[in-house]
mmCIF entry with sequence, helices, sheets and N, C-alpha, C, O atoms, coordinates in Angstrom:
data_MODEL
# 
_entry.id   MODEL 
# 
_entity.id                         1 
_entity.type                       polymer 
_entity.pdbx_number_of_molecules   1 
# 
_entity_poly.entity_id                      1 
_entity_poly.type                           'polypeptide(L)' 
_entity_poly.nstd_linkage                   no 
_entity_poly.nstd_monomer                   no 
_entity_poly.pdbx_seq_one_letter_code       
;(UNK)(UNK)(UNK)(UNK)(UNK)(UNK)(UNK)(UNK)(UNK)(UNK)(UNK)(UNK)(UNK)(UNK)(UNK)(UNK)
(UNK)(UNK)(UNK)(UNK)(UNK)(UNK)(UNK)(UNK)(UNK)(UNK)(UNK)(UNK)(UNK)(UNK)(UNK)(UNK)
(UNK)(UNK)(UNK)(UNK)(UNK)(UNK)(UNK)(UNK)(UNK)(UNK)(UNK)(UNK)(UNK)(UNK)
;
_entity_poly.pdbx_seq_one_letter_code_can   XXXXXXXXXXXXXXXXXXXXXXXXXXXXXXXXXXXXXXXXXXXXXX 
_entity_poly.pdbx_strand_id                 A 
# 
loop_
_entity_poly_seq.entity_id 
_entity_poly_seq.num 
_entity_poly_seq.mon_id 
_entity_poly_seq.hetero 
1 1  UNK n 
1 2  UNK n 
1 3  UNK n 
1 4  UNK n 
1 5  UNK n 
1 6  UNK n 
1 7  UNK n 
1 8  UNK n 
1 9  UNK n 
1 10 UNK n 
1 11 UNK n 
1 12 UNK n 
1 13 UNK n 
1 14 UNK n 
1 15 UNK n 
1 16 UNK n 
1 17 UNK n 
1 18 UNK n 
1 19 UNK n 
1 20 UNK n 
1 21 UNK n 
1 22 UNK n 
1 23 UNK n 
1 24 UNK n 
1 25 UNK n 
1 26 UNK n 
1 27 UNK n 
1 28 UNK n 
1 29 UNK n 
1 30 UNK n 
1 31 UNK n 
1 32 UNK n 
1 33 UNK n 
1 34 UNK n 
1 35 UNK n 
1 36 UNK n 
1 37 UNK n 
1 38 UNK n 
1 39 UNK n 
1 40 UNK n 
1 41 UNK n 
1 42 UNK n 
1 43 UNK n 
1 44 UNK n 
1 45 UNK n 
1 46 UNK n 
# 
_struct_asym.id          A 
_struct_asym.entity_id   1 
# 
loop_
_struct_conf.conf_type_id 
_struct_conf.id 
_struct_conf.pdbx_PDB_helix_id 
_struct_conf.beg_label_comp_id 
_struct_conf.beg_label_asym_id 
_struct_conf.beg_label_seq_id 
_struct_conf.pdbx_beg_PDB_ins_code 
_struct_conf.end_label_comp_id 
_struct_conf.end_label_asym_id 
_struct_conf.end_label_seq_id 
_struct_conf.pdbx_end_PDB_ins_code 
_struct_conf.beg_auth_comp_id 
_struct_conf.beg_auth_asym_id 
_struct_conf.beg_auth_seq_id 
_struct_conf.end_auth_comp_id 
_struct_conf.end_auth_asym_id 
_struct_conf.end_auth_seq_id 
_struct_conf.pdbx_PDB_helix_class 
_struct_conf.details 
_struct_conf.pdbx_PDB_helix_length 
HELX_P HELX_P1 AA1 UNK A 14 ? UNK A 25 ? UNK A 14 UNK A 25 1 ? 12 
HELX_P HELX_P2 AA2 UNK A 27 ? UNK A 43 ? UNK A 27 UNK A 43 1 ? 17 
# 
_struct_conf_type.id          HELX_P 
_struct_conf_type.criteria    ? 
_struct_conf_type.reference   ? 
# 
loop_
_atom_site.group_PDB 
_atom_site.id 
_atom_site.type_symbol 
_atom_site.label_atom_id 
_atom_site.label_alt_id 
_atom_site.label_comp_id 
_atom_site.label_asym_id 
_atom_site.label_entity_id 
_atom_site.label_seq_id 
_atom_site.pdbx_PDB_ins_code 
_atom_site.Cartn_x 
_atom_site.Cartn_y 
_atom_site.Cartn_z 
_atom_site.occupancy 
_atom_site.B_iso_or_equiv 
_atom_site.pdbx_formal_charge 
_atom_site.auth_seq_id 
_atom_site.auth_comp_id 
_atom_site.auth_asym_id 
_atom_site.auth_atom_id 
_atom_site.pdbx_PDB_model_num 
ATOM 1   N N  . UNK A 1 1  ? 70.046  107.769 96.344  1.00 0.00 ? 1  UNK A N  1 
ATOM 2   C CA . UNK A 1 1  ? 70.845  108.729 97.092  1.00 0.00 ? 1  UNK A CA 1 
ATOM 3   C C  . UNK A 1 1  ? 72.099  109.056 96.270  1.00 0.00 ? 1  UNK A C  1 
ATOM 4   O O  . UNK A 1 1  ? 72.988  108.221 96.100  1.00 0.00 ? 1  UNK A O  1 
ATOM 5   N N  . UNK A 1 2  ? 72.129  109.931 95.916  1.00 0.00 ? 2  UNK A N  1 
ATOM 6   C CA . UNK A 1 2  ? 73.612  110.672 94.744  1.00 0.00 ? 2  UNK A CA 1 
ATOM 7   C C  . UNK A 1 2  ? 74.730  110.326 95.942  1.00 0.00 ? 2  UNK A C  1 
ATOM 8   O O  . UNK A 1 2  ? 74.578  109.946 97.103  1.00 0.00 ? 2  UNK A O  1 
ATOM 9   N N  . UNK A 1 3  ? 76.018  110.649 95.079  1.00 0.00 ? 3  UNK A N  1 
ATOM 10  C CA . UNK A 1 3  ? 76.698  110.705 95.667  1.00 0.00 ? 3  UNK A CA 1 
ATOM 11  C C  . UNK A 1 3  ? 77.323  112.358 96.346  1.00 0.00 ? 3  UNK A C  1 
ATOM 12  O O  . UNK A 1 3  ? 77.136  113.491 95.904  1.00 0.00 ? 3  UNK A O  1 
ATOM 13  N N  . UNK A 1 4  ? 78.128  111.876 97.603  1.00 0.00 ? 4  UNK A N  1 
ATOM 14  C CA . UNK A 1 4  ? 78.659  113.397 98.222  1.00 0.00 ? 4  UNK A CA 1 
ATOM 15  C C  . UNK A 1 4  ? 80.034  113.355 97.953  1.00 0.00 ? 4  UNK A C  1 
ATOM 16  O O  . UNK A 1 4  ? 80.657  112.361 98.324  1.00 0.00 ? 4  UNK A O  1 
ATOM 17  N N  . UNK A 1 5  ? 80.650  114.324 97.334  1.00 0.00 ? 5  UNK A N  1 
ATOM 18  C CA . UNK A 1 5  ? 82.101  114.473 97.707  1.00 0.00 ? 5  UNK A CA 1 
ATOM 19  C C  . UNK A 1 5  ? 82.348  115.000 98.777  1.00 0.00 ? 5  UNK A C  1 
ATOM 20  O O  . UNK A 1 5  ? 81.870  116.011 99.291  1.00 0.00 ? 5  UNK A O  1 
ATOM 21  N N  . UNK A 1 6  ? 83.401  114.039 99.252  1.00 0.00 ? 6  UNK A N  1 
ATOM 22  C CA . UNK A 1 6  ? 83.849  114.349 101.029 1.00 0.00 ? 6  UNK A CA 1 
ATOM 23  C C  . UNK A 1 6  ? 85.475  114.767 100.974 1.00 0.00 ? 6  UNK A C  1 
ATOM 24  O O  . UNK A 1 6  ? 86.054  115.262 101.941 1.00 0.00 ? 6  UNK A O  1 
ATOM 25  N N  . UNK A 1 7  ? 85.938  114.564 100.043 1.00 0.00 ? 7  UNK A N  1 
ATOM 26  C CA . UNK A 1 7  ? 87.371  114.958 100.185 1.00 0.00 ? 7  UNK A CA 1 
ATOM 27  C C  . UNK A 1 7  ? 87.968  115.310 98.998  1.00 0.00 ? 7  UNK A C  1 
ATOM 28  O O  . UNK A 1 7  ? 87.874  114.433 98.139  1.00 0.00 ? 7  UNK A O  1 
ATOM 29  N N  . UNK A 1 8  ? 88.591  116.375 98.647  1.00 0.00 ? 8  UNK A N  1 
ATOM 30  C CA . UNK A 1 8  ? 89.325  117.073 97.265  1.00 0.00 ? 8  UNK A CA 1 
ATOM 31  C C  . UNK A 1 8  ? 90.307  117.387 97.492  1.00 0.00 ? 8  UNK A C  1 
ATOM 32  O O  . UNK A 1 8  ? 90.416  118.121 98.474  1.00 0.00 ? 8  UNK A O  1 
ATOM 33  N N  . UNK A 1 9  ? 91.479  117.040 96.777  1.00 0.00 ? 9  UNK A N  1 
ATOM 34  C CA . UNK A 1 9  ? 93.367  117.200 96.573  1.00 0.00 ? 9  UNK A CA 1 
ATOM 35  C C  . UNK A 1 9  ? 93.352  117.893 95.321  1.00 0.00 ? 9  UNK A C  1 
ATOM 36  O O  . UNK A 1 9  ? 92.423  117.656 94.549  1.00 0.00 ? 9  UNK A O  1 
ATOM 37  N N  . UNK A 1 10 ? 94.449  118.906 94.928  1.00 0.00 ? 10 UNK A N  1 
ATOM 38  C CA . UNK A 1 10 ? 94.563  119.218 93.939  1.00 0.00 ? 10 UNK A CA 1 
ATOM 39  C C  . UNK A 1 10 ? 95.863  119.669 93.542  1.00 0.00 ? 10 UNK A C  1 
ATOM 40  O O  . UNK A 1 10 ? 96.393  119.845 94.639  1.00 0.00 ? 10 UNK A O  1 
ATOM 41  N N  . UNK A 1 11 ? 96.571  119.918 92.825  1.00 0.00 ? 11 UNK A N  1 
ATOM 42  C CA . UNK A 1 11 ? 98.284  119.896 92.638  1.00 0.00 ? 11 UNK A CA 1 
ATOM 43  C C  . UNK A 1 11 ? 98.667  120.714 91.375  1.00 0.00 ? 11 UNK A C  1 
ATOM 44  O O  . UNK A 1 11 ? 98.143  120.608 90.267  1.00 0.00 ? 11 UNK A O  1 
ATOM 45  N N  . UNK A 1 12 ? 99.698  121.567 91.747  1.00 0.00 ? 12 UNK A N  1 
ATOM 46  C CA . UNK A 1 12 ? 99.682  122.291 90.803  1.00 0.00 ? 12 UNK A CA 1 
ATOM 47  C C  . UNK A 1 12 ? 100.624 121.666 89.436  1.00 0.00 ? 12 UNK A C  1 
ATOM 48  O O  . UNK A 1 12 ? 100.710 122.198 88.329  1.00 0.00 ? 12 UNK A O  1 
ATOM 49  N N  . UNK A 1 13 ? 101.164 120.613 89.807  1.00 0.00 ? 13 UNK A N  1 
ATOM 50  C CA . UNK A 1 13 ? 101.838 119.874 88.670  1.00 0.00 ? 13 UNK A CA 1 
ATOM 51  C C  . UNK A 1 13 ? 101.028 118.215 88.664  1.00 0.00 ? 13 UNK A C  1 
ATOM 52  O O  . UNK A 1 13 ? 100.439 117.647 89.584  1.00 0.00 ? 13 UNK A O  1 
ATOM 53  N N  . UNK A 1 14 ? 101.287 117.761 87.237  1.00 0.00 ? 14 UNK A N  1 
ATOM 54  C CA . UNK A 1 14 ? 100.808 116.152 87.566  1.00 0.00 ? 14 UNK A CA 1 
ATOM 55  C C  . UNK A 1 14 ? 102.055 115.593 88.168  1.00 0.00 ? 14 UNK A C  1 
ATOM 56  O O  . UNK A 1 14 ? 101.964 114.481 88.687  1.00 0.00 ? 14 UNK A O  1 
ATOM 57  N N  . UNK A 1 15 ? 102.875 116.031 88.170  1.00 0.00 ? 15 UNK A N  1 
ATOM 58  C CA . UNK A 1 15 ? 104.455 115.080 89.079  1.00 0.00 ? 15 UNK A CA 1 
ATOM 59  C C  . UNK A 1 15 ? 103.840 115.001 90.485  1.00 0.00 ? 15 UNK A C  1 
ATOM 60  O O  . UNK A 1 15 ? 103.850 114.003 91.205  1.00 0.00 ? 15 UNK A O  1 
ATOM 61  N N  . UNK A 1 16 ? 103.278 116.253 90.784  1.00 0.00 ? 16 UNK A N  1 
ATOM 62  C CA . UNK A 1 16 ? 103.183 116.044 92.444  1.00 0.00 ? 16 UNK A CA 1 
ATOM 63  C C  . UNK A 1 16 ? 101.906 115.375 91.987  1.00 0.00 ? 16 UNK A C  1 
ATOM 64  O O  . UNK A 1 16 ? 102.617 114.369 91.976  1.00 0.00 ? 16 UNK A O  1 
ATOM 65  N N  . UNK A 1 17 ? 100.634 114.918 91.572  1.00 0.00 ? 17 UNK A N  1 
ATOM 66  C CA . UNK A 1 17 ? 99.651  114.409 91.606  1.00 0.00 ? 17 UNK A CA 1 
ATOM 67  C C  . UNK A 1 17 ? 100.002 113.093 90.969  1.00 0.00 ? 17 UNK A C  1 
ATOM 68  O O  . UNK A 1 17 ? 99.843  112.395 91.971  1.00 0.00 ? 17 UNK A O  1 
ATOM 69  N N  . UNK A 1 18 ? 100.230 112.558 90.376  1.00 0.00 ? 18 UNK A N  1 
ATOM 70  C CA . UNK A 1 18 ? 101.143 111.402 90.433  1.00 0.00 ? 18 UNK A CA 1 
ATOM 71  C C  . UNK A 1 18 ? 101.784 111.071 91.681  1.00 0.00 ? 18 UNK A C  1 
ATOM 72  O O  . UNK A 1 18 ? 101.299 110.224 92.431  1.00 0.00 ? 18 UNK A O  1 
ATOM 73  N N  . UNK A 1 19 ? 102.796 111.663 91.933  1.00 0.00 ? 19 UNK A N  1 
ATOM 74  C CA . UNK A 1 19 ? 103.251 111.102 93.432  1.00 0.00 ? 19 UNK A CA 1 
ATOM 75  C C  . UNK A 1 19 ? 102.345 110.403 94.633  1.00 0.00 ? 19 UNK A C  1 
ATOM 76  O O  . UNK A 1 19 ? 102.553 109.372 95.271  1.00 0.00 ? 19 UNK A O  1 
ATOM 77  N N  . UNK A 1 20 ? 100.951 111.631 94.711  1.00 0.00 ? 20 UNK A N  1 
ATOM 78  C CA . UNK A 1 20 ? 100.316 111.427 95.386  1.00 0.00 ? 20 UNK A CA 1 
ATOM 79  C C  . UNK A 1 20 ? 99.429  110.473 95.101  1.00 0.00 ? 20 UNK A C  1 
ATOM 80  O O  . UNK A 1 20 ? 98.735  109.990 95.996  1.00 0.00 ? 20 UNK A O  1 
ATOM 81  N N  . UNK A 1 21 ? 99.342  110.113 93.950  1.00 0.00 ? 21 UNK A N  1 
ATOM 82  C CA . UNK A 1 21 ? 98.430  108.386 92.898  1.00 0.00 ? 21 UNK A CA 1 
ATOM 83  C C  . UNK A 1 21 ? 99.097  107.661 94.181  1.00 0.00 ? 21 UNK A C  1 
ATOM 84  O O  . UNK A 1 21 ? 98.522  107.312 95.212  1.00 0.00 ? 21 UNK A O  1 
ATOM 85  N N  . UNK A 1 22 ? 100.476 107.525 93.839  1.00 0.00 ? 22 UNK A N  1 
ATOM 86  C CA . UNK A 1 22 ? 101.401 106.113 93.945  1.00 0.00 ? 22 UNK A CA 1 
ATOM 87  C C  . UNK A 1 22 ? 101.191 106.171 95.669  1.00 0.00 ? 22 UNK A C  1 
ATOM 88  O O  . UNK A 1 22 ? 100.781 105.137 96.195  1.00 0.00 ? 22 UNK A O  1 
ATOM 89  N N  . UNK A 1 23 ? 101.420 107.163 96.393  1.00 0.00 ? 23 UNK A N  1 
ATOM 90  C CA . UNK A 1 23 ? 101.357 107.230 98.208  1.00 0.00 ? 23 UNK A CA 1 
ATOM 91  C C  . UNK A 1 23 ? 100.198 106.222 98.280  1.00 0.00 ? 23 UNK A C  1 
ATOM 92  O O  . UNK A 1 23 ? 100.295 105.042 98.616  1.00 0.00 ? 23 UNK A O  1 
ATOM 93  N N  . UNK A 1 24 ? 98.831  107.030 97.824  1.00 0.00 ? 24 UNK A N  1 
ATOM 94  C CA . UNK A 1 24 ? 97.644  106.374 98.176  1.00 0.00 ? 24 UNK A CA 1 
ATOM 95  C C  . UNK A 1 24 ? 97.553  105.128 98.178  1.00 0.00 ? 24 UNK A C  1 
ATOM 96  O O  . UNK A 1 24 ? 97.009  104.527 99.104  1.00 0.00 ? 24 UNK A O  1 
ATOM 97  N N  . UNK A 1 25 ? 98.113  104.492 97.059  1.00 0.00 ? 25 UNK A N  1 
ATOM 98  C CA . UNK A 1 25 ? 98.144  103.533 96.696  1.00 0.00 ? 25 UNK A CA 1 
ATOM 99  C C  . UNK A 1 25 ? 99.010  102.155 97.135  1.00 0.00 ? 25 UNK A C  1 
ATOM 100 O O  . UNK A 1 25 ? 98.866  100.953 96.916  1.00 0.00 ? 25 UNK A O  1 
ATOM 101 N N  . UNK A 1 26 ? 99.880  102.886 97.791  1.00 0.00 ? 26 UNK A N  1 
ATOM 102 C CA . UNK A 1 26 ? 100.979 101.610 98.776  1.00 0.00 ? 26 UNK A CA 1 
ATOM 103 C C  . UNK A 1 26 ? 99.904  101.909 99.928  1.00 0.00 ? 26 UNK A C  1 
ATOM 104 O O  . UNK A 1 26 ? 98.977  102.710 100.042 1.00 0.00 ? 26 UNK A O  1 
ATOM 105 N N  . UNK A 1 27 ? 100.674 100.490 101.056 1.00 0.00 ? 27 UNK A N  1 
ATOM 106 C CA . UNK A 1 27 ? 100.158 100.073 102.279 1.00 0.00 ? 27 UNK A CA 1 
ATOM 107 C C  . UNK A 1 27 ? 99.907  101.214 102.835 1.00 0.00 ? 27 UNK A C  1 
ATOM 108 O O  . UNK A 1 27 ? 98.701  101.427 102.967 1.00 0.00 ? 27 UNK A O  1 
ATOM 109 N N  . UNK A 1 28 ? 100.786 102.249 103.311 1.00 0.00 ? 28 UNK A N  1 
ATOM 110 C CA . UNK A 1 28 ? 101.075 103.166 103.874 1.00 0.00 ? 28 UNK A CA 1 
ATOM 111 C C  . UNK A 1 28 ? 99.750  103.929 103.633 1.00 0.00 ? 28 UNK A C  1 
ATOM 112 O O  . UNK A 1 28 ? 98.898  104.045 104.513 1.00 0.00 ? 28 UNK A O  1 
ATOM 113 N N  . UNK A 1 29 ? 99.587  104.616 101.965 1.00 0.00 ? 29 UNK A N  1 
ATOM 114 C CA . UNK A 1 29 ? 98.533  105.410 101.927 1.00 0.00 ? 29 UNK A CA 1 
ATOM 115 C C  . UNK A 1 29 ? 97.135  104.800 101.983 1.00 0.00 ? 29 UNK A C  1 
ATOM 116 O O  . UNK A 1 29 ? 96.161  105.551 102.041 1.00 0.00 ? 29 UNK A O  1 
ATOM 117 N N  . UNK A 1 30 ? 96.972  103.320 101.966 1.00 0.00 ? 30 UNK A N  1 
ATOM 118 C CA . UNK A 1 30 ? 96.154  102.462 102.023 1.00 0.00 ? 30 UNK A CA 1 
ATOM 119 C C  . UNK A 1 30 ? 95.233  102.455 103.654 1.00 0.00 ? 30 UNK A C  1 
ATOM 120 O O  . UNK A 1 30 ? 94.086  102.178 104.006 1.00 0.00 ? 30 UNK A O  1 
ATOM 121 N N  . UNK A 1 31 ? 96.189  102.814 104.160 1.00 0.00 ? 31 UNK A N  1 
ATOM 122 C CA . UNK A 1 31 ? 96.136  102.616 105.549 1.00 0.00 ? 31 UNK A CA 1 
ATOM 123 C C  . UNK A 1 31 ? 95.201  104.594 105.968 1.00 0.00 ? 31 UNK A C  1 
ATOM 124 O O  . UNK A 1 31 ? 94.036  104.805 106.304 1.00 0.00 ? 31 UNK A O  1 
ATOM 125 N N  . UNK A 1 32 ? 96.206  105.490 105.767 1.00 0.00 ? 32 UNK A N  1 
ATOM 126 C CA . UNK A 1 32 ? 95.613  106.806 105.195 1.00 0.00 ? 32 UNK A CA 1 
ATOM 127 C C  . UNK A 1 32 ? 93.922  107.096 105.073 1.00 0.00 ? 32 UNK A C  1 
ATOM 128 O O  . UNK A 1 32 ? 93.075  107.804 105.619 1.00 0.00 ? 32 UNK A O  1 
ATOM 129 N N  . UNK A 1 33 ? 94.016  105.997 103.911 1.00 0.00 ? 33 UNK A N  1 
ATOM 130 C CA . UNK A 1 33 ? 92.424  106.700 103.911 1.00 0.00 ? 33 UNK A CA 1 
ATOM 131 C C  . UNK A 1 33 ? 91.837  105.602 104.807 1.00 0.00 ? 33 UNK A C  1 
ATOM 132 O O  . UNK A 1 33 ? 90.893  105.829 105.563 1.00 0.00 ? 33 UNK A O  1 
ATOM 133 N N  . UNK A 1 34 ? 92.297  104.672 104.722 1.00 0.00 ? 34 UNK A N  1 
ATOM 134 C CA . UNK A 1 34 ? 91.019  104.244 105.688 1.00 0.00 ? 34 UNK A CA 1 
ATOM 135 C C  . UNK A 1 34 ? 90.722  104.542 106.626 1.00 0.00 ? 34 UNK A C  1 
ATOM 136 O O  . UNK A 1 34 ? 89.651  104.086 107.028 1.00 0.00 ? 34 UNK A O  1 
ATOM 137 N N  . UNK A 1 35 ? 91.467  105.441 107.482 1.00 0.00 ? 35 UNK A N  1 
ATOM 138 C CA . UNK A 1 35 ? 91.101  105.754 108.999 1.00 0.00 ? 35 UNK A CA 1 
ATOM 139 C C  . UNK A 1 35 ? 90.546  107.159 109.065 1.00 0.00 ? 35 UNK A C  1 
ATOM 140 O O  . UNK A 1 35 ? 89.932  107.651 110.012 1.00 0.00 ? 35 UNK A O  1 
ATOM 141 N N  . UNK A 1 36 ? 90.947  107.892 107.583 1.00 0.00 ? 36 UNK A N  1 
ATOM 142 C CA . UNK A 1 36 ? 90.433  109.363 106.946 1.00 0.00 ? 36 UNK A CA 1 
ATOM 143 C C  . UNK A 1 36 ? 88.894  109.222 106.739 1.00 0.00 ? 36 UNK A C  1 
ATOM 144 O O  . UNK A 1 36 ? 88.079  110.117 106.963 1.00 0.00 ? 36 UNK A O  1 
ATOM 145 N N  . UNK A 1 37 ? 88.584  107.834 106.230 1.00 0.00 ? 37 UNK A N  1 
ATOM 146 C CA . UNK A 1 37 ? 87.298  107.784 105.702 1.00 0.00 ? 37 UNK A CA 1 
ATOM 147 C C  . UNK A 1 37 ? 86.321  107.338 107.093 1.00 0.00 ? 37 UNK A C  1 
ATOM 148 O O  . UNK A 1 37 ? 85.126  107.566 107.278 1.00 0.00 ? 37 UNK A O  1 
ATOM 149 N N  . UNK A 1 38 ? 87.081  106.786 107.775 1.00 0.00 ? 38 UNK A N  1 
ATOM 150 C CA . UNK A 1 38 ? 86.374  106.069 108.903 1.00 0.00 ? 38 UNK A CA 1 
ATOM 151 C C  . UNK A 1 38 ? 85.748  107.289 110.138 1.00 0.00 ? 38 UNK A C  1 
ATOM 152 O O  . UNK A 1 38 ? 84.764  107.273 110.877 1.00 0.00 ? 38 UNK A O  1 
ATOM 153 N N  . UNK A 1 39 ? 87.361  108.743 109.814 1.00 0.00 ? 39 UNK A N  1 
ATOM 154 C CA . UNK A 1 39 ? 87.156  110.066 110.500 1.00 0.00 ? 39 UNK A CA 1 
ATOM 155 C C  . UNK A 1 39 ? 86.032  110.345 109.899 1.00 0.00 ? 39 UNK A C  1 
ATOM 156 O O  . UNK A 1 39 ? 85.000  110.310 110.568 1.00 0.00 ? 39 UNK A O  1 
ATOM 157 N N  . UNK A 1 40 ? 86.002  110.550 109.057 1.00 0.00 ? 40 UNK A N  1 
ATOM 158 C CA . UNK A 1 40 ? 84.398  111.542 108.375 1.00 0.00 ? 40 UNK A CA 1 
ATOM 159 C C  . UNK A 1 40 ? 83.398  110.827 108.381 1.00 0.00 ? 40 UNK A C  1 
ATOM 160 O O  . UNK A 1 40 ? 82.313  111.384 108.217 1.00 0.00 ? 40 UNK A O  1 
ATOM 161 N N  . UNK A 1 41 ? 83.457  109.063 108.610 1.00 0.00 ? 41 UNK A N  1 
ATOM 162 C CA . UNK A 1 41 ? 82.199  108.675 108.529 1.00 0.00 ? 41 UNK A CA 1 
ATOM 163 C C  . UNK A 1 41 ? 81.405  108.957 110.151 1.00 0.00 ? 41 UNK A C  1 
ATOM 164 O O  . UNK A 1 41 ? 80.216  109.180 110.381 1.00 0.00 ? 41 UNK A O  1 
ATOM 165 N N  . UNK A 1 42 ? 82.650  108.840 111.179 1.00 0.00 ? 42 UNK A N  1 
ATOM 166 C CA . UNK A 1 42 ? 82.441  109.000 112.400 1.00 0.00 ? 42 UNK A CA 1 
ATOM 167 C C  . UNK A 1 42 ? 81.439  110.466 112.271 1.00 0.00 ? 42 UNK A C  1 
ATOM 168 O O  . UNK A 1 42 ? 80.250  110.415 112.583 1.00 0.00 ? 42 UNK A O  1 
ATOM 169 N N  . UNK A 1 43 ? 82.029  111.638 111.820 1.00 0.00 ? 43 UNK A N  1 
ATOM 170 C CA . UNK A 1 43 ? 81.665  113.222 111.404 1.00 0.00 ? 43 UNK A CA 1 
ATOM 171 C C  . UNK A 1 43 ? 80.798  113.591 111.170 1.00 0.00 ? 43 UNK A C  1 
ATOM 172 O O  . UNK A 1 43 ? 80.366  114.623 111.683 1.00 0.00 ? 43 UNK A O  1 
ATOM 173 N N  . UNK A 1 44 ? 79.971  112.685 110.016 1.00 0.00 ? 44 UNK A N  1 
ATOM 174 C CA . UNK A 1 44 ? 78.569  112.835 109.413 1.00 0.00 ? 44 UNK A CA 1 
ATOM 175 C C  . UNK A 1 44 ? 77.988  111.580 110.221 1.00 0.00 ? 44 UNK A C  1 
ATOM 176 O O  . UNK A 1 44 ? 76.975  111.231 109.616 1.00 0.00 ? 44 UNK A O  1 
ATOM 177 N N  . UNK A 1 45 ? 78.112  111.092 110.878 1.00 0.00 ? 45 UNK A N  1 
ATOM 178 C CA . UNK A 1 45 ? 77.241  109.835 111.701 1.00 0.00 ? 45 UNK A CA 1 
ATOM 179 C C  . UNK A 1 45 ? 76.390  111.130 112.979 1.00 0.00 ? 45 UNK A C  1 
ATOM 180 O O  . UNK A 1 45 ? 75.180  111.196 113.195 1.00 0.00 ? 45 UNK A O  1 
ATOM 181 N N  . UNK A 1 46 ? 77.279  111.841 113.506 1.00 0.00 ? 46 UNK A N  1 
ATOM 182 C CA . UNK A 1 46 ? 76.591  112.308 114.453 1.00 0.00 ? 46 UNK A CA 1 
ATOM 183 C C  . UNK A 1 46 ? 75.684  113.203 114.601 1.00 0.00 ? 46 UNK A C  1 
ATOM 184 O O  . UNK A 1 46 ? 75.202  113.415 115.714 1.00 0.00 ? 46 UNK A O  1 
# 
C-alpha cells in the first residue's frame, strides 16, 4: 500500500518554514499534530 499525502504547508520564505520546523517540534506542536492526525484518521475511517 503506497503512501497518501494527507497534509501540505508551504512558505514563502525558509524563516517562516523554519519557524514552523521548530513549532512542530516543541510539546505544543507535538501535541498539534497528534490530534490533526487523529482528525483525519477519524475522516478517512468513515
Amino acid at each position: 500500500m503506497p503512501f497518501e499525502l494527507i497534509h501540505f504547508e508551504e512558505f514563502e520564505t525558509r524563516s517562516q518554514a523554519r519557524n514552523r520546523e521548530k513549532y512542530l517540534k516543541s510539546g505544543a506542536g507535538k501535541e498539534f499534530l497528534r490530534k490533526a492526525i487523529k482528525g483525519i484518521h477519524d475522516v478517512i475511517s468513515k
